[in-house]
Residue, then its C-alpha position, 0 to 999 in steps of 0.5 A: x133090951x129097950x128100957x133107956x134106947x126105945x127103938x121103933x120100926x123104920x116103916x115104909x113100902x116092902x115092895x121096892x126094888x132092893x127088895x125086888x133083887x134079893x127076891x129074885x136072888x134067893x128064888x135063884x138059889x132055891x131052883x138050884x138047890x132043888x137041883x142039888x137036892x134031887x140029883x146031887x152035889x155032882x149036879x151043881x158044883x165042882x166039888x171032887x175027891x181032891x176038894x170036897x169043900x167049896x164055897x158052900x162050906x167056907x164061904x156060907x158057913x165058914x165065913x158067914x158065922x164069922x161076920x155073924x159076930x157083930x151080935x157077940x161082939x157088941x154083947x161083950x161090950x154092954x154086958x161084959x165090959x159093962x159099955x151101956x153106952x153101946x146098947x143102942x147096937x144091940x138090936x141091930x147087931x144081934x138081928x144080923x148075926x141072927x140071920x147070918x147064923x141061921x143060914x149058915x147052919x141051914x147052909x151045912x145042908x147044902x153040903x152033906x152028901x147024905x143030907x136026909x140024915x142031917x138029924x144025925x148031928x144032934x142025935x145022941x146015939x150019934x154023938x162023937x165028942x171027939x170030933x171038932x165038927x161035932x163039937x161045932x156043929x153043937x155049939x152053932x145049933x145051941x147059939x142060934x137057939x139062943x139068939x132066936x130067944x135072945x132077940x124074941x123080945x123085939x116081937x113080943x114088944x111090936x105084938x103087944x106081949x108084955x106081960x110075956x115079954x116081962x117074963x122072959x126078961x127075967x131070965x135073959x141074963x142066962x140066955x146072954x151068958x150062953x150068946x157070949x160064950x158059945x161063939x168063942x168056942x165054935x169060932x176057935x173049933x172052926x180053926x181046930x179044922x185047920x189043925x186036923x188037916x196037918x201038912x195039907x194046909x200051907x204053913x202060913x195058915x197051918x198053926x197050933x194057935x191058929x183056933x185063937x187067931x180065928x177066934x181073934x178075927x172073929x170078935x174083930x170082924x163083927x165090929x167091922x160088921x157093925x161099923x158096916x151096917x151102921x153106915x149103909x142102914x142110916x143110908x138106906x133109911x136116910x137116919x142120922x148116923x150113930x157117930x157118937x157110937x161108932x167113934x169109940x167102937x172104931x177105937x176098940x176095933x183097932x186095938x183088938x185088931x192090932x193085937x190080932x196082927x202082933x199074934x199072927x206075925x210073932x207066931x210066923x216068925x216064931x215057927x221060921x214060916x215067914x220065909x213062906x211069904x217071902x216066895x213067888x207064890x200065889x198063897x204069898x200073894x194072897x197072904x200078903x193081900x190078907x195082911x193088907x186088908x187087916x193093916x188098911x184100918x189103920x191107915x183109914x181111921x188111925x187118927x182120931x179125926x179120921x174116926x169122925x169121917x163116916x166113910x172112912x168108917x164104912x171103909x174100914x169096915x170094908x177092909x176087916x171083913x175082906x181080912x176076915x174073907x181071905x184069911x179063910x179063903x186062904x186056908x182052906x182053899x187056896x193054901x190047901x192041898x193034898x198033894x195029889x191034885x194035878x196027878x189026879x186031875x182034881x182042881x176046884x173052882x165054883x161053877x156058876x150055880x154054887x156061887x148063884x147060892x152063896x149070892x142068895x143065902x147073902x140076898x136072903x140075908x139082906x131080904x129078912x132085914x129089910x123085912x124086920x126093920x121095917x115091921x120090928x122095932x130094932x132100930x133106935x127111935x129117931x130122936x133118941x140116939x143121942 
């Protein structure tokens, strides 16, 4: 994975207080997921008959798989379309989408009703190949698997394992087969959610395509992922900024994106559900909130010159990922509903402890990449990115 862009440890003192923060988050988030644990959902969250998922499920999960595709994405470019140029933001994508997979598969626990019988998932007496959640629940376990593999190199490099390391490298073309083709089917599977849901889900949201719009926004978000955390970690480690890197990836983030929008819109008006956008409504207000997040990209760096503005950069991929938020957000909860909420008092907003979680799964998140940047070589040698 390093032959022609060595990569070395940032190095520095773990102890500062980024580090401290994310540390007293995530002990936050484990004293209330005790608490979950040992008395029940009931304990923690809002969660009711009316809205038995909340921001555990779309936000950690849902959500946070979705902006774990930066490794997938720049993987499609490097090994698909053959862009070698982009290997440099291998390591550091693919270390984030790591992380951003594991814990949302971890975070699925938190929601299980029955969570001591999460091993029924993967069990084969179990197994129901015609549900989509089995389906995603396979296929995300599967990818995380790969990925660990995938990126294991890293660790055998800093131990001195070359000899393994040589092996493994062998076979690691299958393994990144296997990390590019199962996120496209558990990313489109985690739109199939939407279509089960039927007439619950509002029509601006509710699609027979709209497994190939999540899958879409998906690739797009995890450029918008790179292009952000290329930005904040040449500033947090006061590196110089990839920009030979990010110029061109920005290129083809916004012809993916644009792309993604002529699908979305065509297929609103093919279906006659424009007019749902047109309402005094607050799903027509977060619609068009959501659209103005995926069109600021073009605003922001549609010029070419405008690409070689490192915050405008960042901005922009600010803009997808908060596209990438709503758009789920707006699916699944705030365009859901049962038709029986009022009538039966069922609302939902996230209590404190919930959103303290989704805070710390995040901060655990930013913890972890610290610590493996520092100690890991995943960040190209100064030097010798260009």
């Amino acid at each position: 994975m390093s032959a022609h862009h060595p990569a070395a440890p940032v190095g520095g003192k773990l102890l500062n207080l980024p580090v401290l923060v994310c540390g007293v988050l995530v002990a936050a988030m484990a004293a209330i997921l005790f608490v979950r644990f040992l008395f029940g959902l009931g304990a923690v969250t809002n969660l009711n008959d009316g809205y038995p998922w909340g921001i555990w499920v779309v936000v950690d999960v849902i959500i946070g798989s979705a902006f774990a595709c930066g490794g997938f994405s720049v993987a499609m470019l490097v090994y698909i379309f053959n862009r070698g140029h982009y290997h440099p933001l291998i390591r550091p994508a693919l270390l984030a989408s790591l992380f951003g997979y594991t814990l949302a598969g971890v975070g699925v626990l938190f929601d299980l009703g029955r969570w001591w019988n999460f091993w029924h998932i993967l069990w084969p007496t179990y197994a129901n190949p015609n549900s989509v959640m089995f389906e995603v629940a396979v296929c995300i376990s599967a990818y995380i698997t790969v990925m660990w593999i995938e990126f294991s190199p890293v660790f055998m490099e800093q131990w001195g394992l070359k000899v393994q390391k040589q092996k493994l490298e062998k076979v690691l073309f299958f393994f990144i087969a296997l990390g590019t083709l199962l996120p496209m089917m558990h990313q489109s599977s985690l739109g199939t959610m939407l279509v089960v849901m039927g007439p619950q889900v509002n029509p601006l949201w509710q699609t027979p395509i709209v497994p190939l719009l999540y899958l879409l926004s998906a690739v797009t978000i995890g450029y918008g992922v790179v292009l952000f955390e290329s930005c904040v970690a040449a500033s947090a480690y006061r590196r110089e900024i990839e920009m030979h890197l990010l110029e061109p990836l920005a290129k083809v983030m916004l012809g993916l994106l644009g792309v993604f929008l002529v699908v979305r819109i065509a297929d609103l008006v093919l279906r006659g559900a424009l007019g749902h956008a047109l309402s005094p409504s607050l799903e027509a207000f977060f619609f068009w909130l959501e659209i103005g997040c995926f069109v600021m990209p073009f605003v922001l760096i549609g010029r070419t010159a405008a690409r070689r503005n490192p915050a405008r950069l960042f901005l922009a991929g600010v803009a997808i990922m908060l596209g990438g938020i709503l758009m789920r957000i707006n699916g699944f909860l705030i365009g859901y509903d049962t038709g029986l909420g009022v009538d039966h008092g069922w609302n939902y907003f996230p209590s404190v402890p919930e959103m303290l979680v989704t805070i710390g799964m995040f901060a655990a998140e930013v913890l972890a990449y610290i610590i493996i940047t520092r100690r890991f070589p995943v960040l190209p040698r100064e030097g010798t990115a260009h």
